[in-house]
N, C-alpha and C positions, 0 to 999 in steps of 0.2 A: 502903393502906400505902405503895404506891410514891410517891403525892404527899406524904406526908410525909416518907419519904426523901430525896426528892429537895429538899425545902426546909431540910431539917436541913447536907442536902451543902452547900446554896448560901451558909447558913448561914456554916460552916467555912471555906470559900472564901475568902468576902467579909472574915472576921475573919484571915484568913491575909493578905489581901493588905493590908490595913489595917495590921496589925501587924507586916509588913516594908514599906520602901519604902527607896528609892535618891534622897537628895536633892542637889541641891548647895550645896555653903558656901563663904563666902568666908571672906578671913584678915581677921580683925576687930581684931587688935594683934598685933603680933611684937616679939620679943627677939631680935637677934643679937650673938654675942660672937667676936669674933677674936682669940686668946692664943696670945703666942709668946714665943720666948728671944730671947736680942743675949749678945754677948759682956761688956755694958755693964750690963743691967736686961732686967727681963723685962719686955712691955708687953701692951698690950688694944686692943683697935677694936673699937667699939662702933653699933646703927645700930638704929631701930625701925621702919624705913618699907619693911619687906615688903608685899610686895602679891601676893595668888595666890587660888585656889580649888581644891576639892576636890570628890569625888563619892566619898558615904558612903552604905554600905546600913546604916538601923538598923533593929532587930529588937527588938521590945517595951521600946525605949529604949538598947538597947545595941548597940554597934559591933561590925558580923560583918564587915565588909568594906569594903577601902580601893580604890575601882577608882582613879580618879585623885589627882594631887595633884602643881600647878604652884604654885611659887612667884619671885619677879623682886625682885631685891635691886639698888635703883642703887647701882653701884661707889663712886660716892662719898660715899654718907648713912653709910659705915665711917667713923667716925671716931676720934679718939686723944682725950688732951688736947694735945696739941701738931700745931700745923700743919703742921712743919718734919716730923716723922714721915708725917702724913698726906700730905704731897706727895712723900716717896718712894715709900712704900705703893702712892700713884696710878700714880706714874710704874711701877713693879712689874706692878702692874695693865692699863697701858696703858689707862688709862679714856677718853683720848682717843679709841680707836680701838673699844675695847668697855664699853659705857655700863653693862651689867648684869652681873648673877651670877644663874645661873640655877640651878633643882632641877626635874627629874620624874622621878615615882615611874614605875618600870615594873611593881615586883611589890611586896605586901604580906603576908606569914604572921602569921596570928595567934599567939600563945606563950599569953597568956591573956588574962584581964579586963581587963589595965590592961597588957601590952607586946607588942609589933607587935615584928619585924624587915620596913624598908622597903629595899629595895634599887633606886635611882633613878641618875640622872645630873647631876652638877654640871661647869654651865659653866661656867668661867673664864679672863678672859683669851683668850678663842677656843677653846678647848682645852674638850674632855670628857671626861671618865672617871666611870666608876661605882662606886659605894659601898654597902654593905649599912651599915646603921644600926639601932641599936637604939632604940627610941621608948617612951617612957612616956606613955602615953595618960589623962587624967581627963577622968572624964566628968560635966558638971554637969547639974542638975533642969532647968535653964531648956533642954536642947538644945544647950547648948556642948561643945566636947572640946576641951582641950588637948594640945596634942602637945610634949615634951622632949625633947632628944639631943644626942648631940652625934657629932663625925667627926676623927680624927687624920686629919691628912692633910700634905702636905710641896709645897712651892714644885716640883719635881721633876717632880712629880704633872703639871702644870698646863706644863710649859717651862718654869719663872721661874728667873731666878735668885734664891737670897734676898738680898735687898735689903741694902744699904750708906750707910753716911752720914758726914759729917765726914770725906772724903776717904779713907772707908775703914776710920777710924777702930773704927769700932759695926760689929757686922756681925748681920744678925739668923739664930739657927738655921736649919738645914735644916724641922724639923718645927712645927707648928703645928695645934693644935684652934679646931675653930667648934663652938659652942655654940647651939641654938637653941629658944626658946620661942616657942610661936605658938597661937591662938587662934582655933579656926574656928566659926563661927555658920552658921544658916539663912541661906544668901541671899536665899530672899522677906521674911527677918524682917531685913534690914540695912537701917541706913538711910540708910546712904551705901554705893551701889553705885559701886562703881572697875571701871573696864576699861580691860584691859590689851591696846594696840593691839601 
């Protein structure tokens, strides 16, 4: 009897570890949205050239846990329709001196099947500060997850001032939301692997 317990155990084991694993992904598309006021019109900046990776434990296809999750936004793939906005935006930014916009996750709770609160760090501008966010997670057949959310946050936040233009003229709000949609796949399964030096 004992040797057949012990191969029933080994059994259970084996389909246990099989059926959870901890992988890594990278961001396979993103969507970022920058929305804010002026005294003038309300505007957008807009950018799809994130670049990041994740470590996902999934559990018979579904997301139990988010250990990591870095993402790197060049400051300047933000953009408007107008260049005349995007070059104060920059100068805002200081992109000359800091080239990206950065996020890491430090902690993840799950809520339930499909929302995460992630509470991480964004850097801008040289400046950190941390955010709780709330994430709408789907999960696709092929092994994909989308992650959505968004974060009010204020020029303040970060030292800026908010930015000015026409001599003063437009003046854009204190407050401002980012928007983002992003895309994470198998990293053995990508086919264009990005690394971020």
């Amino acid at each position: 009897m004992r040797p057949i317990k012990s191969i029933l155990l080994a059994v259970v084991i084996t389909f246990s570890i099989q059926a959870t694993a901890q992988k890594r992904f990278s961001l396979a598309k993103s969507t970022f949205e920058v929305a804010g006021t002026s005294n003038i019109h309300d505007w957008v900046m807009k950018s799809s050239e994130g670049v990041g990776s994740a470590f996902l434990t999934i559990t018979d296809s579904k997301l139990t846990d988010i250990k990591n999750l870095t993402i790197t936004l060049p400051a300047e793939s933000i953009k408007s329709s107008k260049t005349s906005m995007d070059d104060v935006a920059y100068e805002t930014l200081d992109t000359k001196m800091y080239k990206n916009i950065k996020y890491v996750l430090k902690s993840a709770e799950k809520v339930n099947e499909t929302m995460w609160i992630l509470t991480g760090t964004f850097t801008i501008a040289g400046v950190s500060k941390d955010y709780r966010t709330q994430v709408k997670v789907t999960t696709y057949d092929n092994g994909t997850f989308v992650f959505q959310g968004s974060n009010r946050m204020s020029f303040t936040d970060f030292e800026m001032t908010p930015p000015s233009a026409a001599l003063g003229v437009v003046k854009a709000g204190k407050e401002l939301t980012i928007f983002f949609n992003i895309t994470l796949t198998d990293f053995a399964k990508s086919e264009n692997v990005l690394v971020i030096k």
